[in-house]
DRENPA-3360 file (N, C-alpha, C; in nm, 2 decimals, always signed):
BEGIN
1 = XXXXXXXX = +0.08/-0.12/+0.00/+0.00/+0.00/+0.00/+0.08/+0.13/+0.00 ~ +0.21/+0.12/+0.04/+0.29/+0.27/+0.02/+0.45/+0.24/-0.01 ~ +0.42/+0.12/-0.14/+0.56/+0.10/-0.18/+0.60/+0.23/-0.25 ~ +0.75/+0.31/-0.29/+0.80/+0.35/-0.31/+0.75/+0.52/-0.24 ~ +0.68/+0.49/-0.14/+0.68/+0.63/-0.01/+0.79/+0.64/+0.11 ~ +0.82/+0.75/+0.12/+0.93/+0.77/+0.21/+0.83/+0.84/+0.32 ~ +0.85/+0.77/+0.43/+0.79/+0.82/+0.56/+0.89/+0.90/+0.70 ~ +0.85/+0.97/+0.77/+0.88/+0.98/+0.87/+0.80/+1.02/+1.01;
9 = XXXXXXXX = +0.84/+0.92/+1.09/+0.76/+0.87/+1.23/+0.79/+0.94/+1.37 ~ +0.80/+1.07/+1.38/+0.79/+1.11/+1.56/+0.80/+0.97/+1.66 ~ +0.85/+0.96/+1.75/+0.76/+0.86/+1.85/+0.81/+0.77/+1.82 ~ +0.91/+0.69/+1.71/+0.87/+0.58/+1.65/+0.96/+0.46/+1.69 ~ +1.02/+0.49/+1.84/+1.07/+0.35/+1.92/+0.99/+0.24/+1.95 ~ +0.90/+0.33/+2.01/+0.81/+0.18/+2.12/+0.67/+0.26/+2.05 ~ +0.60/+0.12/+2.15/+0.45/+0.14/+2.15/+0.40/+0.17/+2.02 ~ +0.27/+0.26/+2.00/+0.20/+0.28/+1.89/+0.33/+0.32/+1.73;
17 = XXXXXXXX = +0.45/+0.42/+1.77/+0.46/+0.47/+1.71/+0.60/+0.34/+1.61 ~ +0.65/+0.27/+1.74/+0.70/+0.13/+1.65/+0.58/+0.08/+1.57 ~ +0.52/+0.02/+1.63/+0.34/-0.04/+1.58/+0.38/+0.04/+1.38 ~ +0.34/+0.15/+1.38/+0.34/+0.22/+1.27/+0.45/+0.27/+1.18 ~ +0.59/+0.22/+1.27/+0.69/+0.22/+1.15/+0.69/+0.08/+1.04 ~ +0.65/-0.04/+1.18/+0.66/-0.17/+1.17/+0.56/-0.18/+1.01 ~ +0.44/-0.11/+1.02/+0.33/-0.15/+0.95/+0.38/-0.09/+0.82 ~ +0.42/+0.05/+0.83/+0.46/+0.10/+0.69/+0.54/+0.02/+0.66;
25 = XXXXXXXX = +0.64/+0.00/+0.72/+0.78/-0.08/+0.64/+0.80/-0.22/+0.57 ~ +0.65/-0.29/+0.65/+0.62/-0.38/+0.57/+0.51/-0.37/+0.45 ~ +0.48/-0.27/+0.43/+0.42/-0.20/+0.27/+0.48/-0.11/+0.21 ~ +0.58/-0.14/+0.19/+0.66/-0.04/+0.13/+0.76/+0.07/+0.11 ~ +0.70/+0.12/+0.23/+0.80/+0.26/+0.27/+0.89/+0.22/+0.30 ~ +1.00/+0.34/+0.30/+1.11/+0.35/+0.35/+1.05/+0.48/+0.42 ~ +1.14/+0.45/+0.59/+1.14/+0.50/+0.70/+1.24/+0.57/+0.78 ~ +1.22/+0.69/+0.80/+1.29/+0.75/+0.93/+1.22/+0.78/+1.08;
33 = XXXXXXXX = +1.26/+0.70/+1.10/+1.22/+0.69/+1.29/+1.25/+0.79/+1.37 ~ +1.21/+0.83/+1.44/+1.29/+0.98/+1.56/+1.22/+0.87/+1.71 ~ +1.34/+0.92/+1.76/+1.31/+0.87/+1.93/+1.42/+1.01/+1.98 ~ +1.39/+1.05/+2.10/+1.44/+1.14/+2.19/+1.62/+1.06/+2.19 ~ +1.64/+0.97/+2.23/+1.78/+0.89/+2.31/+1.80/+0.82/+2.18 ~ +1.95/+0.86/+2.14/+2.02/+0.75/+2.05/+2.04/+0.59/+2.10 ~ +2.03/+0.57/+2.21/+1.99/+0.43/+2.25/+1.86/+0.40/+2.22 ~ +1.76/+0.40/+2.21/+1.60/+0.37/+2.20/+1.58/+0.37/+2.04;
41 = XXXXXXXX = +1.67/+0.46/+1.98/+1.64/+0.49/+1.83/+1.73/+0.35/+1.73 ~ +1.87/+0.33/+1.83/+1.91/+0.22/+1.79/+1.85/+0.10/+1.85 ~ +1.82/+0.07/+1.97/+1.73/-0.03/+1.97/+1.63/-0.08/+1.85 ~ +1.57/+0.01/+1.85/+1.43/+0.03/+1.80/+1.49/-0.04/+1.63 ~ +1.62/+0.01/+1.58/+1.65/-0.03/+1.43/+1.70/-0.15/+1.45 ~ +1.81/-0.17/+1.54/+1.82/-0.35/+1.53/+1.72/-0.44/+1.58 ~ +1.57/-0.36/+1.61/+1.48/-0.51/+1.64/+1.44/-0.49/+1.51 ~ +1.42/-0.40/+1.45/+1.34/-0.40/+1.29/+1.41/-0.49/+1.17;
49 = XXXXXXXX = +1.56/-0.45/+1.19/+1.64/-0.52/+1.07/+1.67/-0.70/+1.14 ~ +1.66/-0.72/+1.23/+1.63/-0.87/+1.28/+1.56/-0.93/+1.24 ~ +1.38/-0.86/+1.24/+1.29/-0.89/+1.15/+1.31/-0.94/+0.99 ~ +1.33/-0.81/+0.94/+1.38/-0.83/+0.82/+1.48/-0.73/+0.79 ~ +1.61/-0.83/+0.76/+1.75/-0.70/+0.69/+1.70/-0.63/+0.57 ~ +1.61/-0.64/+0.49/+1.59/-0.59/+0.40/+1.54/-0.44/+0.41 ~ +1.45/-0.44/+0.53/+1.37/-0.29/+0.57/+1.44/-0.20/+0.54 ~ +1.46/-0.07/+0.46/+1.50/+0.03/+0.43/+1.44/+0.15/+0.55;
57 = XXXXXXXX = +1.56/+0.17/+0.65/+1.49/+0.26/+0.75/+1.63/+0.31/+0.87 ~ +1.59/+0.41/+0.91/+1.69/+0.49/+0.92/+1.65/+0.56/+1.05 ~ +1.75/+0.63/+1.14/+1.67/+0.64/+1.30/+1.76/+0.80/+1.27 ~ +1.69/+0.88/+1.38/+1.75/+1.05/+1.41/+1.69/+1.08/+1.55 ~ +1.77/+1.16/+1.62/+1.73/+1.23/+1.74/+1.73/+1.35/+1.77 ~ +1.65/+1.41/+1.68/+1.61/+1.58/+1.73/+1.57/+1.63/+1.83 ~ +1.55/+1.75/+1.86/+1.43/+1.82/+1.97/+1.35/+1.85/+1.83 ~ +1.26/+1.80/+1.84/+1.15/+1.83/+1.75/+1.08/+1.97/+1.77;
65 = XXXXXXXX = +1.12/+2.04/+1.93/+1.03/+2.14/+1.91/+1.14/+2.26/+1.89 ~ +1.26/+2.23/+1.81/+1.33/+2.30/+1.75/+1.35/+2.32/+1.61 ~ +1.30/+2.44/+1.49/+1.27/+2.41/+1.39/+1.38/+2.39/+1.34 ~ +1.55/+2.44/+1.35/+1.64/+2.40/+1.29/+1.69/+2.26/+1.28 ~ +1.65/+2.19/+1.40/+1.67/+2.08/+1.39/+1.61/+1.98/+1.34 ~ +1.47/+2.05/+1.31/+1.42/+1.96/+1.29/+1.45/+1.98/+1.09 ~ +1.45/+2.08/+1.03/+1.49/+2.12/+0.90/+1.64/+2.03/+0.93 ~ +1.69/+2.03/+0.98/+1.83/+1.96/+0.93/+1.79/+1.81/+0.93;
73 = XXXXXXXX = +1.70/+1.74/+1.00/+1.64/+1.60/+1.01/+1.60/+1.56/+0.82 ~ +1.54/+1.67/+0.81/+1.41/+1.66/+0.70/+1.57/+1.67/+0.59 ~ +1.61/+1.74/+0.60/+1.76/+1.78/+0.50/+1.82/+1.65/+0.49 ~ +1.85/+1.54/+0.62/+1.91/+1.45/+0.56/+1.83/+1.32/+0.56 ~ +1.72/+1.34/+0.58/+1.62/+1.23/+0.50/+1.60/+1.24/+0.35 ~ +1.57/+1.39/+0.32/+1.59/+1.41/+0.13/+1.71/+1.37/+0.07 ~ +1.80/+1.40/+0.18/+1.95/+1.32/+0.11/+1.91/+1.19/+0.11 ~ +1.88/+1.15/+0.15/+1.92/+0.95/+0.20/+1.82/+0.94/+0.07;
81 = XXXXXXXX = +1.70/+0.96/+0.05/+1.58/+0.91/+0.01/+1.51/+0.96/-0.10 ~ +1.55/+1.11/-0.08/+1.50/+1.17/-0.23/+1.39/+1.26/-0.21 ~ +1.31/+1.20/-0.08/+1.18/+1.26/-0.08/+1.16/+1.29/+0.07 ~ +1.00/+1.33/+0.09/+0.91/+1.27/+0.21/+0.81/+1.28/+0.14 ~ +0.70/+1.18/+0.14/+0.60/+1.16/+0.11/+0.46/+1.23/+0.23 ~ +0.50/+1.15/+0.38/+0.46/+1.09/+0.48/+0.56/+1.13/+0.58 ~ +0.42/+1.25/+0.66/+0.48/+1.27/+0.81/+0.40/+1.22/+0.92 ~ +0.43/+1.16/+1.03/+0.38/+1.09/+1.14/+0.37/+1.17/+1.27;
89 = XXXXXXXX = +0.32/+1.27/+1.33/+0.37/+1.33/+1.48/+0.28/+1.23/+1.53 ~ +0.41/+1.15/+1.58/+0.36/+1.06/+1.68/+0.43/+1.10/+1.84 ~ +0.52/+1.15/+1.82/+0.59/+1.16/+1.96/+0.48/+1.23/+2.07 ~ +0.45/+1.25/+2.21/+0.40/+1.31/+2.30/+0.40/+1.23/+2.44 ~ +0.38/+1.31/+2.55/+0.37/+1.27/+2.69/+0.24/+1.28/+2.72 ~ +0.19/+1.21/+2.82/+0.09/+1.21/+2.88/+0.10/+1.29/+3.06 ~ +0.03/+1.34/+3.11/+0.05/+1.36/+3.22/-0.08/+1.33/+3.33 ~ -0.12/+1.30/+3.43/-0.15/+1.28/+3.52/-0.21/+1.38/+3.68;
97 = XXXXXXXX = -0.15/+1.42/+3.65/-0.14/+1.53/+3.79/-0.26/+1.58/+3.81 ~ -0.34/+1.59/+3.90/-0.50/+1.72/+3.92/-0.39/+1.83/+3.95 ~ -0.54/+1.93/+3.92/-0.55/+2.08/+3.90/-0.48/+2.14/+4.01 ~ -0.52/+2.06/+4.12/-0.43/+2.16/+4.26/-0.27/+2.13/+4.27 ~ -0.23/+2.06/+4.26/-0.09/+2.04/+4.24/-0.06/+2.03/+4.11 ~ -0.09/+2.04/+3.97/-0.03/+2.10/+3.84/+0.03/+2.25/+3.85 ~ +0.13/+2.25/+3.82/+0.24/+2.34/+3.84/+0.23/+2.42/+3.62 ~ +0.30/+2.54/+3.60/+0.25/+2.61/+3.50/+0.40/+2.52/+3.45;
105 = XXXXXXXX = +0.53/+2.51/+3.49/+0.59/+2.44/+3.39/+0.57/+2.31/+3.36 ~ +0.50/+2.23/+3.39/+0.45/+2.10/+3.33/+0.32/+2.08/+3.25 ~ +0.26/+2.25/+3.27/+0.13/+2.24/+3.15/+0.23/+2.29/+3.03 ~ +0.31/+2.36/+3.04/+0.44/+2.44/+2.90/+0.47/+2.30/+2.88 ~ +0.49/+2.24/+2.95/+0.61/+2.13/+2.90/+0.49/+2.01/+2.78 ~ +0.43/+2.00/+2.83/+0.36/+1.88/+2.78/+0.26/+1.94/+2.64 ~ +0.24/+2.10/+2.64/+0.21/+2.18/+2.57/+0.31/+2.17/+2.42 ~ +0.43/+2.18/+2.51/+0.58/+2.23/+2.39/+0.57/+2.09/+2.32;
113 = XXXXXXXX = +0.59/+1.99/+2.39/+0.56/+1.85/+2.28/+0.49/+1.84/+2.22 ~ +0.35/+1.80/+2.24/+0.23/+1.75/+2.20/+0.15/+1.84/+2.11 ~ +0.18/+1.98/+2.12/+0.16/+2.07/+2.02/+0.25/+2.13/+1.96 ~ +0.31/+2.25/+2.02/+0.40/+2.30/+1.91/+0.57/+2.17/+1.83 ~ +0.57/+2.12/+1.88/+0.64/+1.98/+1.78/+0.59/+1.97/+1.69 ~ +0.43/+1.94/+1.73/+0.34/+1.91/+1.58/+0.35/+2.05/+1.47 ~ +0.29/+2.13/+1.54/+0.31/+2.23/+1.42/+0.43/+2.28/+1.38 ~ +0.59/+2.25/+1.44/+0.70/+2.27/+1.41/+0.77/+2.20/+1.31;
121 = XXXXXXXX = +0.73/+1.99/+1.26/+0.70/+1.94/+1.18/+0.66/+1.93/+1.06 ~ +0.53/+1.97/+1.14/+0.44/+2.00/+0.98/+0.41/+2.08/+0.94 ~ +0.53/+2.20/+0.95/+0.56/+2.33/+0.88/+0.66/+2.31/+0.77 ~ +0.76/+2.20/+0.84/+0.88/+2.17/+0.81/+0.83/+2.10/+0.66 ~ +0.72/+1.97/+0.67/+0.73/+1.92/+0.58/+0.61/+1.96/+0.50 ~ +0.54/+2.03/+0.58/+0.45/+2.14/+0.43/+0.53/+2.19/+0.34 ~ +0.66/+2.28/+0.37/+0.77/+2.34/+0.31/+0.80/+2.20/+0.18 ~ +0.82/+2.10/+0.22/+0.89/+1.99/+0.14/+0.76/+1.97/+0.02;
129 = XXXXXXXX = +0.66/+1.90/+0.10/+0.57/+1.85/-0.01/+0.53/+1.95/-0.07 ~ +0.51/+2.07/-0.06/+0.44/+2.16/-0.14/+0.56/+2.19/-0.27 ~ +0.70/+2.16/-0.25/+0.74/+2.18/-0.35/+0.77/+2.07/-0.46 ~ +0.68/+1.91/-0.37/+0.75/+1.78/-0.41/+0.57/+1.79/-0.51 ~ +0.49/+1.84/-0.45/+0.37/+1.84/-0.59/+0.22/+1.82/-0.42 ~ +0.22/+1.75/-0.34/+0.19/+1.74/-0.23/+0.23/+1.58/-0.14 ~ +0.19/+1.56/-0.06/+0.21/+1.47/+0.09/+0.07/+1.46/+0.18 ~ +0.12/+1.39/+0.28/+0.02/+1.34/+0.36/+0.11/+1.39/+0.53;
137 = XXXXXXXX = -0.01/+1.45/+0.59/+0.08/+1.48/+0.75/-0.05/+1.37/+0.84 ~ +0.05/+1.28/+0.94/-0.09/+1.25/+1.02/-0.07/+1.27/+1.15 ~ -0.14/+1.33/+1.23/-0.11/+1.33/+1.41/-0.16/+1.26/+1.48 ~ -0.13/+1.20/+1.59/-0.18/+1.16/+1.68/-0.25/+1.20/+1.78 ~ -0.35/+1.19/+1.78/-0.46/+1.27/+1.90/-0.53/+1.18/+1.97 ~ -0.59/+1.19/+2.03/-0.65/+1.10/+2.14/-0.79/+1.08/+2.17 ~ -0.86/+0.94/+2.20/-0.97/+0.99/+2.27/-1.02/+1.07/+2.37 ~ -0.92/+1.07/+2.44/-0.99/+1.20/+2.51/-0.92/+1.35/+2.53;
145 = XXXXXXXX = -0.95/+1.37/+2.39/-0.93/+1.54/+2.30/-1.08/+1.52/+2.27 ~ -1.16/+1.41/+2.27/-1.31/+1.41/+2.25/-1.36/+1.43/+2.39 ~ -1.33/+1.35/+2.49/-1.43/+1.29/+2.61/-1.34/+1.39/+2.71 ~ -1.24/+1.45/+2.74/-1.18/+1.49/+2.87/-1.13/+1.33/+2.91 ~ -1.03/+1.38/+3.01/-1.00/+1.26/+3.10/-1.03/+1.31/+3.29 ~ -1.07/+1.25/+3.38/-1.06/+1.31/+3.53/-0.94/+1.38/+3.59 ~ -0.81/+1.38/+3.52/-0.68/+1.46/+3.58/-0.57/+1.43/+3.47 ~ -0.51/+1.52/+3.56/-0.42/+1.57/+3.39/-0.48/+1.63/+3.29;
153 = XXXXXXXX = -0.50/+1.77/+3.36/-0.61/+1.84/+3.24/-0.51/+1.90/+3.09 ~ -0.35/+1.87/+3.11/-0.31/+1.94/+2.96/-0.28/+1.83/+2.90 ~ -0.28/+1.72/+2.90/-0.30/+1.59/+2.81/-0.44/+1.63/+2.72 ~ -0.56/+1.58/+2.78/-0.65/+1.65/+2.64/-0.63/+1.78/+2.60 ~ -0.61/+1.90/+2.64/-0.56/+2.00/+2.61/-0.54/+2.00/+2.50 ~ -0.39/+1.88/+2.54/-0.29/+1.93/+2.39/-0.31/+1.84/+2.32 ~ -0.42/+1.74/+2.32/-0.50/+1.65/+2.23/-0.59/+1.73/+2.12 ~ -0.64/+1.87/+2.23/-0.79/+1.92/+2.14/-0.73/+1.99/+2.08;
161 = XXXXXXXX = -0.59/+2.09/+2.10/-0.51/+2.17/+1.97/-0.44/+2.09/+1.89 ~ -0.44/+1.96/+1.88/-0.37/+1.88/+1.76/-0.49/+1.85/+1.67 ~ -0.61/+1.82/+1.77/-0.71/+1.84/+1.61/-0.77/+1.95/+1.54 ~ -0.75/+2.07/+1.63/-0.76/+2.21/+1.57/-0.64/+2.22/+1.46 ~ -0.55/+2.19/+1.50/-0.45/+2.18/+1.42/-0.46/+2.10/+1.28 ~ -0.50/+2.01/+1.32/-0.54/+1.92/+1.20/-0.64/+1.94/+1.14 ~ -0.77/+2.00/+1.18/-0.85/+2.01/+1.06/-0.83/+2.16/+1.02 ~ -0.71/+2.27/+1.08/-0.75/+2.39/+0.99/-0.62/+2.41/+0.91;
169 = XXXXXXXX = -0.57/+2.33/+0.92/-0.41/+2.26/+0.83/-0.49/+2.16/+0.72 ~ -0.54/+2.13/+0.75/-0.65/+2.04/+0.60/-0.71/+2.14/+0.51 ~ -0.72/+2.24/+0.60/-0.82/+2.31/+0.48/-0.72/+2.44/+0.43 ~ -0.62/+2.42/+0.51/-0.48/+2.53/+0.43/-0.41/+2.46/+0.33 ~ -0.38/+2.33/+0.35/-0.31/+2.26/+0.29/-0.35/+2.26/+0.16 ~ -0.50/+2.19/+0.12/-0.53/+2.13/+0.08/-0.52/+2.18/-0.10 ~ -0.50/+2.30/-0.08/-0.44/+2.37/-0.24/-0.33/+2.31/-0.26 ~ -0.26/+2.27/-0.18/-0.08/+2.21/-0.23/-0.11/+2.08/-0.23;
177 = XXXXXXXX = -0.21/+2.04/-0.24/-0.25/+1.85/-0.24/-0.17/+1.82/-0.10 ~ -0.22/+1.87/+0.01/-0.14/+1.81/+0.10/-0.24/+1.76/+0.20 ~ -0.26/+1.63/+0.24/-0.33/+1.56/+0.33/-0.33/+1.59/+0.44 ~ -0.42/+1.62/+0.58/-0.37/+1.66/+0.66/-0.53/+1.56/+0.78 ~ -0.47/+1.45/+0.86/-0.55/+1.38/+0.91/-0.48/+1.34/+1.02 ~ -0.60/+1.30/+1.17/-0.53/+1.26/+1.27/-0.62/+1.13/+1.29 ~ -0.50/+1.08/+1.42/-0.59/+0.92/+1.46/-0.58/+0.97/+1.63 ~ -0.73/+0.90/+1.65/-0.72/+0.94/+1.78/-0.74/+0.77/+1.85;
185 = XXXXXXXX = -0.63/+0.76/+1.93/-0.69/+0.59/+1.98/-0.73/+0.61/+2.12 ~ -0.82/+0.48/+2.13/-0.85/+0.46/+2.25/-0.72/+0.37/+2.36 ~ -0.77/+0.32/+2.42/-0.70/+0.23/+2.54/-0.62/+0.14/+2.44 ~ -0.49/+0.16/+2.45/-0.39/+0.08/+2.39/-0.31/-0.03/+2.45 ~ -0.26/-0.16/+2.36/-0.23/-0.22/+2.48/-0.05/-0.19/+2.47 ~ -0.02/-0.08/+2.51/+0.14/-0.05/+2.53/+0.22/-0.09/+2.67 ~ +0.33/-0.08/+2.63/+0.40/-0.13/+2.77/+0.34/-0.07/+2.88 ~ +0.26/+0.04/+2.87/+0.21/+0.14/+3.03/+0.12/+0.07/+3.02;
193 = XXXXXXXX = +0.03/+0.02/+2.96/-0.11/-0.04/+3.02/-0.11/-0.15/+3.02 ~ +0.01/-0.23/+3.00/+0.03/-0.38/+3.00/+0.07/-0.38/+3.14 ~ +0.15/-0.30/+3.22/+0.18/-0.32/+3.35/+0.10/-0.29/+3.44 ~ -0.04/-0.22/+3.36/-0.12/-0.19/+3.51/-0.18/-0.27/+3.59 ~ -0.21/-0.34/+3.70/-0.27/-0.45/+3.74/-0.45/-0.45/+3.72 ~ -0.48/-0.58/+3.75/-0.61/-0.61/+3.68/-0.70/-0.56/+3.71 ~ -0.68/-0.50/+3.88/-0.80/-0.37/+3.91/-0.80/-0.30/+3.90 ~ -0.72/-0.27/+3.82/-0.72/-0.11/+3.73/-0.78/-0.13/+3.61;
201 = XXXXXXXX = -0.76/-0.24/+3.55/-0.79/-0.25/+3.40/-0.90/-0.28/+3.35 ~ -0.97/-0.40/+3.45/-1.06/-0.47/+3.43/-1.22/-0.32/+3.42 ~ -1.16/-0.24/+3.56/-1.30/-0.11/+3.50/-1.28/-0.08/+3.36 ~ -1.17/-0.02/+3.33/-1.14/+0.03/+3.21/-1.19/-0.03/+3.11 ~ -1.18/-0.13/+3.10/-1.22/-0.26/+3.00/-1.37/-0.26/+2.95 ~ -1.43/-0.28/+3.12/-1.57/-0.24/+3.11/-1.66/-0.14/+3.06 ~ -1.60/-0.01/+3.02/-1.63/+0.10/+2.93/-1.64/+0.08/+2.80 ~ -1.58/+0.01/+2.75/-1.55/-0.05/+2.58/-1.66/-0.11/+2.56;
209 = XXXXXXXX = -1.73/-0.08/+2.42/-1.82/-0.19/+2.44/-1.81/-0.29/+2.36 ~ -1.63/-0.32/+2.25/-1.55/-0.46/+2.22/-1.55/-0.51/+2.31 ~ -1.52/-0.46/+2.44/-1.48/-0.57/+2.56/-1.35/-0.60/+2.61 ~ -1.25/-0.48/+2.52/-1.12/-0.56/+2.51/-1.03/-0.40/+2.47 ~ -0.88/-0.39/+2.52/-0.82/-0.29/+2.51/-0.77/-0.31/+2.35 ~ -0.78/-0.20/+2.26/-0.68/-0.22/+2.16/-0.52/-0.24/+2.15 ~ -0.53/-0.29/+2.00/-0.36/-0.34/+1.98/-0.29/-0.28/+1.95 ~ -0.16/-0.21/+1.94/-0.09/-0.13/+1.87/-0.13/-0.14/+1.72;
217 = XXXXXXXX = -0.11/-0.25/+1.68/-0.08/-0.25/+1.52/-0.27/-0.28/+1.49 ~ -0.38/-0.26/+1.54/-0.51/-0.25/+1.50/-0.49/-0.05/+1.44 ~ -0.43/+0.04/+1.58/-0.40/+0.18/+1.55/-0.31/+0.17/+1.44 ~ -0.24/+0.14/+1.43/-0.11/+0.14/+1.28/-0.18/+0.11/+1.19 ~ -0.28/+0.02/+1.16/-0.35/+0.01/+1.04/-0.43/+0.16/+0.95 ~ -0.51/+0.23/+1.08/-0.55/+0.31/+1.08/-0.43/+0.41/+1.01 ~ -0.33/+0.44/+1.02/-0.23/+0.52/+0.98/-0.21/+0.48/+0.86 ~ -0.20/+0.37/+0.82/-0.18/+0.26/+0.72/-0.28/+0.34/+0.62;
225 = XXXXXXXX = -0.37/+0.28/+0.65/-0.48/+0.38/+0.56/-0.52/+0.49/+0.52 ~ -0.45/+0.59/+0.60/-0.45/+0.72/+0.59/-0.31/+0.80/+0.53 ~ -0.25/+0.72/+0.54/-0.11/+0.71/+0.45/-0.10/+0.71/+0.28 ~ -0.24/+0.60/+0.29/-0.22/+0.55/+0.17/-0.32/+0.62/+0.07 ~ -0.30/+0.56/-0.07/-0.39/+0.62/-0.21/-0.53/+0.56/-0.16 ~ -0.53/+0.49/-0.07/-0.70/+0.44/-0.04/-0.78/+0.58/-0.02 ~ -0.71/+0.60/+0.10/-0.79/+0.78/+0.18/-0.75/+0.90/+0.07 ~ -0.79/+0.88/-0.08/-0.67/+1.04/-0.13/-0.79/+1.13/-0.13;
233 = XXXXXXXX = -0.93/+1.10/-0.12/-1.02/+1.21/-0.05/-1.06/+1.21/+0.08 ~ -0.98/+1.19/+0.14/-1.02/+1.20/+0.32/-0.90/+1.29/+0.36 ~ -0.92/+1.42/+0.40/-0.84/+1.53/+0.50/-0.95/+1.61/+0.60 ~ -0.87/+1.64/+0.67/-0.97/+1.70/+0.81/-1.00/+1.64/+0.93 ~ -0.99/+1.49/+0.91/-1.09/+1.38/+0.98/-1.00/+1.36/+1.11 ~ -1.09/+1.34/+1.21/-1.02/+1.26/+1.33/-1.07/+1.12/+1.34 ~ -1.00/+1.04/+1.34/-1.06/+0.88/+1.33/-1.02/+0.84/+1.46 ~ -1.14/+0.78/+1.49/-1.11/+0.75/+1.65/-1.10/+0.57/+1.65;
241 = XXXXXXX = -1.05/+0.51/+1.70/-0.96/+0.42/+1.72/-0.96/+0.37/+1.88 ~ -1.09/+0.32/+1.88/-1.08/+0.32/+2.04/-1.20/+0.23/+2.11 ~ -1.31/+0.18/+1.98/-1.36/+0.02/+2.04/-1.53/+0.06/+2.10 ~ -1.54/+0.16/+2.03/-1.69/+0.29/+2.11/-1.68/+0.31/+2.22 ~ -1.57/+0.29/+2.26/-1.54/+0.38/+2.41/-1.59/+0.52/+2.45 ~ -1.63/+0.53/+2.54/-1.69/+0.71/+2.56/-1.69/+0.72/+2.71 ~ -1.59/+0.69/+2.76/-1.53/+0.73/+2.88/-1.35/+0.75/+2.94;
% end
């Protein structure tokens, strides 16, 4: 589905955001992965090329919410590759904390990731595709940038400005053919929610009405799709990924 597309993945050590390099790379793309730590970024390539040595894919460690760095990222992926087709803002933190003890540098902090990265990005590679003819940008947003969550009020926050982000980036783009769509998942089953114990989980569970937490690579599909020539009339959208969950 995205043979001869060159992608690049935020996020894309663990969890959802491996899930989604894994999925492109076995359809075709060629890949650049970003993780924060040159350890986690090389991890992350020798489990891939163990899989298969053949995967064409490549790791970098920017501050994403730095635009020079991130233009010198994008500069030596057109070197390697030729292109970008496909941008992923998958990287972000979650935070936790209630309102009475949330402090103003931890709402900046989780703020500076989870949004200005994204628009720092996909400024970077609007610049690219708009001169390559167009591209596809996709973010990651969350179910609850729909529902709220009970604490940790700048996690949705900076969930509900990645889909503001994304649908008024759809409708700017959309003269330079450039796609602009997010995925919002529900309960994932990632290393954090694989450790939680079962009375934690089992309520959680019970909100779903599958019955069951999602997979990483069920959300990767979703990307998969939105990546691909399938969705070439779908921009704007937030596809929720999450089992009719509404809690």
């Amino acid at each position: 589905m995205l043979k001869g597309k060159v992608a690049i993945v935020t996020g894309g050590t663990r969890g959802i955001g491996y899930a989604i390099v894994k999925k492109y790379l076995e359809n075709g793309a060629k890949v650049a992965l970003c993780g924060t730590r040159e350890e986690t970024v090389n991890n992350a390539l020798n489990s891939l090329k163990e899989e298969n040595p053949s995967y064409e894919v490549s790791g970098f460690c920017p501050d994403i919410t730095k635009p020079e760095e991130v233009s010198k990222m994008f500069e030596k992926v057109i070197e390697k590759y030729g292109k970008v087709d496909i941008l992923v803002n998958n990287a972000g933190i979650s935070q936790r904390e209630d309102i009475y003890s949330y402090n103003v540098s931890d709402f900046e902090w989780i703020m500076d990731l989870n949004v200005n990265a994204v628009f720092v990005c996909s400024q970077a590679a609007a610049k690219v595709m708009k001169k390559q003819g167009g591209g596809v940008i996709i973010n990651t947003s969350s179910m609850v940038s729909i529902y709220g969550q009970p604490s940790g009020v700048g996690y949705p926050a900076s969930k509900f400005a990645v889909n503001g982000l994304t649908k008024s980036l759809a409708r700017e783009l959309a003269k330079d053919n450039i796609r602009v769509n997010a995925v919002a998942p529900g309960v994932t089953r990632t290393d954090m929610v694989a450790e939680l114990p079962a009375e934690v989980i089992k309520p959680v569970i019970a909100t779903i009405p599958l019955g069951r937490v999602g997979e990483p690579e069920e959300v990767a599909d979703a990307f998969l799709f939105l990546g691909s020539e399938m969705s070439s009339y779908i921009t704007g959208v937030i596809l929720s990924v999450d089992g009719a969950a509404r809690s």
